[in-house]
C-alpha positions, 0 to 999 in steps of 0.5 A, spaced: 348 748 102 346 743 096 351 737 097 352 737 089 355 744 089 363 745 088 364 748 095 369 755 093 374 756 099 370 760 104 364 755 103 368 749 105 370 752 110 364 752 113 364 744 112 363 740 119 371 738 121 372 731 121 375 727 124 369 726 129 371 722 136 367 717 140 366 722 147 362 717 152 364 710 151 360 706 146 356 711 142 359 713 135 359 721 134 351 723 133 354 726 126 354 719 123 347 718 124 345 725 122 348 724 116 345 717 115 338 720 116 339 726 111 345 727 107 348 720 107 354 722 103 356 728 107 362 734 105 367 735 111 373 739 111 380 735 113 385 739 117 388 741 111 382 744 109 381 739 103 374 736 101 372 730 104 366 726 103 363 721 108 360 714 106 355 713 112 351 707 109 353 700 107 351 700 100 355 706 098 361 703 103 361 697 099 360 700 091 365 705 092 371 700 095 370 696 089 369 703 084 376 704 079 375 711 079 377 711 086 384 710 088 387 707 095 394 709 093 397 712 100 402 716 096 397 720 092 399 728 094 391 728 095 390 722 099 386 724 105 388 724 112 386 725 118 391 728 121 398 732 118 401 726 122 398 722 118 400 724 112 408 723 113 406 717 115 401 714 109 408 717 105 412 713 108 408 706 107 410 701 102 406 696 104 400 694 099 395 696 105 396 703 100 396 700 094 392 699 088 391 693 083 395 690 079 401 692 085 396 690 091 395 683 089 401 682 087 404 682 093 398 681 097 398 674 094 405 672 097 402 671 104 395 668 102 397 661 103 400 663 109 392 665 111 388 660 109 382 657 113 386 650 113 391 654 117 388 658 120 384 652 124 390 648 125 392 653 130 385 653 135 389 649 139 395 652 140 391 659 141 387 656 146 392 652 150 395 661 151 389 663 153 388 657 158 395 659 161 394 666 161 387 666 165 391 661 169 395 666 171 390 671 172 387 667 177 393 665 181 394 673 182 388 673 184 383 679 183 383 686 181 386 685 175 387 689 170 384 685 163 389 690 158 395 688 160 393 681 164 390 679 157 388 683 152 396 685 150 398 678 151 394 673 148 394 676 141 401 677 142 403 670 143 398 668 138 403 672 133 410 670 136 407 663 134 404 665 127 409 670 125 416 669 128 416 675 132 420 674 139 415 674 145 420 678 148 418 684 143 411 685 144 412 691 149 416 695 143 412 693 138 406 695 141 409 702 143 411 703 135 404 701 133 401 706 139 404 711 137 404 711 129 396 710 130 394 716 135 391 722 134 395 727 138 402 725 136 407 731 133 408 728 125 416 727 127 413 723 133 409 718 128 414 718 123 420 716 128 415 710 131 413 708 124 419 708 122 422 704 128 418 699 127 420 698 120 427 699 122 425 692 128 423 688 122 429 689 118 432 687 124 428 681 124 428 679 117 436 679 117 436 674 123 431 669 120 434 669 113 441 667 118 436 663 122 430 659 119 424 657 123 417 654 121 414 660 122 410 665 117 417 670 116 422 664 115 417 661 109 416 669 107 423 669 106 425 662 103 420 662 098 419 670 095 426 674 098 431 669 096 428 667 089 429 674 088 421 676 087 421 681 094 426 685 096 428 684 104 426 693 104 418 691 101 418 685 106 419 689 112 414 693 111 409 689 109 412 685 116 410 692 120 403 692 116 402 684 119 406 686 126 401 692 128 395 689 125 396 682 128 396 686 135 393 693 136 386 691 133 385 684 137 388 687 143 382 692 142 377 688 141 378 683 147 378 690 152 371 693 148 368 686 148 369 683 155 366 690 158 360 690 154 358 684 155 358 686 162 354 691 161 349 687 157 348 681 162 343 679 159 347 678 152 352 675 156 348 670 159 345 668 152 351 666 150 353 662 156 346 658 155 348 658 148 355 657 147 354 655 139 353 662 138 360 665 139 361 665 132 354 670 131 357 674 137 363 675 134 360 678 128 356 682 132 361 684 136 366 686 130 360 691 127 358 693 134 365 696 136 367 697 129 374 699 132 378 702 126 375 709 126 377 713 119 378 707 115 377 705 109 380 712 105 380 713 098 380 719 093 377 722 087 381 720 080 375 723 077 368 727 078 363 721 079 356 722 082 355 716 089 348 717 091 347 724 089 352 726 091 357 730 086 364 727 089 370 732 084 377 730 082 381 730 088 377 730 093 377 725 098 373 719 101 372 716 108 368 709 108 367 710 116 366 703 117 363 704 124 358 709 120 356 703 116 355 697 121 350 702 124 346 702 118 338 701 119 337 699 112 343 694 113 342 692 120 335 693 124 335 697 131 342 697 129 344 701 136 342 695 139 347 690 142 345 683 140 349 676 139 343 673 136 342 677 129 346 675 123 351 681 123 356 676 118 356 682 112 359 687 117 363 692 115 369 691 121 375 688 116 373 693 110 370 691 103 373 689 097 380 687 095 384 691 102 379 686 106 384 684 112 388 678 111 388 677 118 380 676 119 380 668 120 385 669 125 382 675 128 375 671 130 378 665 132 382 668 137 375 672 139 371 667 138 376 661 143 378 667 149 370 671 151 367 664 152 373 662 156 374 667 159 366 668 162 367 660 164 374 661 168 370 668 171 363 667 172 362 672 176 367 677 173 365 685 174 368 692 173 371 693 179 371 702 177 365 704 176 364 704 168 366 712 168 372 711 170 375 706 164 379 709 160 377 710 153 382 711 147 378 717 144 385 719 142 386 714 137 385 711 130 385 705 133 378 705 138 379 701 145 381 701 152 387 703 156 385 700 162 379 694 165 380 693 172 376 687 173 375 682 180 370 676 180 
């Protein structure tokens, strides 16, 4: 089927279902690859039965992001999803992640300042004091452990209970709605209700930091935008549940990913302890390797336009698979080796253009402070299951491990 043809229905019917799943631990789909080598803008069909098309390249990835004929506007009715879950939920969403200019940037720049490199440094010190105290408390129990819920879970909670304002006592249920508004196999009622418990959480929390102000980012969220009336407190909660979910899940994801396949690349591992001013490239090898935000970015067709040959119609939707992208031969050479020593700097894990995450400062402090502490702390730290039985989260948007038993 020539991919410049406007499939008729029957035609897209026989497209490839998307979205493709990750099945045996670090591999991507073969799909993606197929595609890069042939078709890289290649045509799928969404459960739907929407036309999608699939941006395999880094190239394409990074010319479309910042092409207007593309929008990024959740609302749109044609807006592509991944699921019908999806679909309530992207609905729903009032946060800028599912805007386009000139609304993106005007909210996007109320928190900019509370982002910045100078801010985001100034923590180093308390982010790494939370690690010490949670290997600490790793090492007190003593061995097996299971590095999900010993660290994993609780280090990029602390970090946000400090930062943000959110009460520690709160990252269990905040956890729990972000699991449920990101997994695949929720009914459209069950997304809905976790999404919108967790909006409900952050009403809550906005009403008792405006009674209660604090020197933490909401309280100053609050102070200089929702009392002098250029926020209104519903727009707050949910950018508050957009930075709550982000500020968890993913860095969660990222500690459990990157600590096991550092164990099953010794000799990566050992390279980074002989070389510890390689943590910063690591991390970006890391972030490209494991790329764990599996459908996103997502946009949609506002006219007929042409990406690398192929002919993309009005109305049909796009998939920059960022996972694909990072995998890019023409980008990154032998790009399925995993490899701390290349500059991996222009990956594509936190997007491209102007929804690039906001959080990617904090995102590689944590990583770049927790890995070379945790190995120093546990030199001799091993899986303590074989690695067939580790539960990957294959059933989610957000890509990761339910479980890492380890012992040293």
């Amino acid at each position: 089927m020539s991919i410049e043809a406007k499939p008729v229905a029957d035609e897209t019917d026989r497209l490839p279902l998307f979205p493709f799943t990750r099945t045996r631990q670090f591999e991507l789909p073969a799909q993606y690859a197929e595609a890069r080598g042939g078709c890289p803008v290649t045509p799928v069909q969404l459960w739907n039965g929407q036309k999608a098309w699939l941006l395999t390249r880094h190239a394409d990835f990074c010319s479309v992001l910042v092409d207007p004929r593309f929008s990024g506007e959740f609302a749109r009715p044609d807006f592509p999803t991944v699921t019908e879950a999806r679909r309530g939920i992207d609905k729903a969403e009032r946060a800028f992640v599912g805007m386009d200019n000139p609304r993106h940037d005007h909210y996007r720049r109320m928190l900019l300042k509370e982002f910045t490199a100078k801010r985001m440094l100034a923590l180093r010190p308390q982010i790494a004091a939370i690690t010490d105290d949670l290997l600490n408390a790793i090492e007190r129990k003593g061995p097996p452990t299971d590095l999900i819920a010993a660290l994993a879970v609780e280090m990029p909670a602390l970090v946000m209970c400090a930062l943000f304002g959110s009460p520690y006592e709160d990252h269990t249920y905040i956890a729990k709605c972000a699991a449920g508004r990101h997994g695949l196999s929720q009914s459209p009622e069950q997304a809905a209700q976790s999404a919108a418990d967790l909006v409900d959480y952050c009403r809550q929390l906005i009403a008792k930091k405006e009674a209660n102000p604090a020197d933490d980012m909401l309280s100053r969220v609050i102070r200089d935008y929702v009392l002098t009336d250029e926020l209104s407190r519903e727009d707050l909660a949910d950018m508050c549940s957009m930075i709550l979910r982000a500020g968890h899940d993913t860095t969660t994801n990222m500690i459990g990913l990157g600590t096991l396949l550092f164990l099953q690349h010794p000799e990566q591992l050992a390279r980074l302890k002989a070389e510890p001013d390689l943590i910063e490239s690591a991390v970006d090898e890391l972030l490209r390797y494991l790329s764990p935000v599996q459908f996103a970015p997502r946009r949609v067709a506002l006219e007929d336009a042409e990406v690398n040959g192929a002919r993309i119609r009005k109305g049909d939707g796009i998939f920059a698979v960022n996972a694909a992208a990072n995998r890019d031969e023409t980008e990154f050479p032998d790009p399925d080796a995993f490899d701390i020593g290349r500059d991996a700097s222009n990956h594509l894990a936190f997007g491209y253009g102007i929804h690039r995450c906001l959080g990617q400062g904090l995102a590689r402090i944590e990583l770049q402070i927790v890995f070379p502490k945790l190995f120093e702390r546990f030199p001799d730290l091993r899986l303590a299951t074989p690695l067939e039985s580790v539960p990957f989260k294959y059933d989610s948007q957000i890509y990761g491990l339910y479980k890492l038993p380890l012992e040293w």
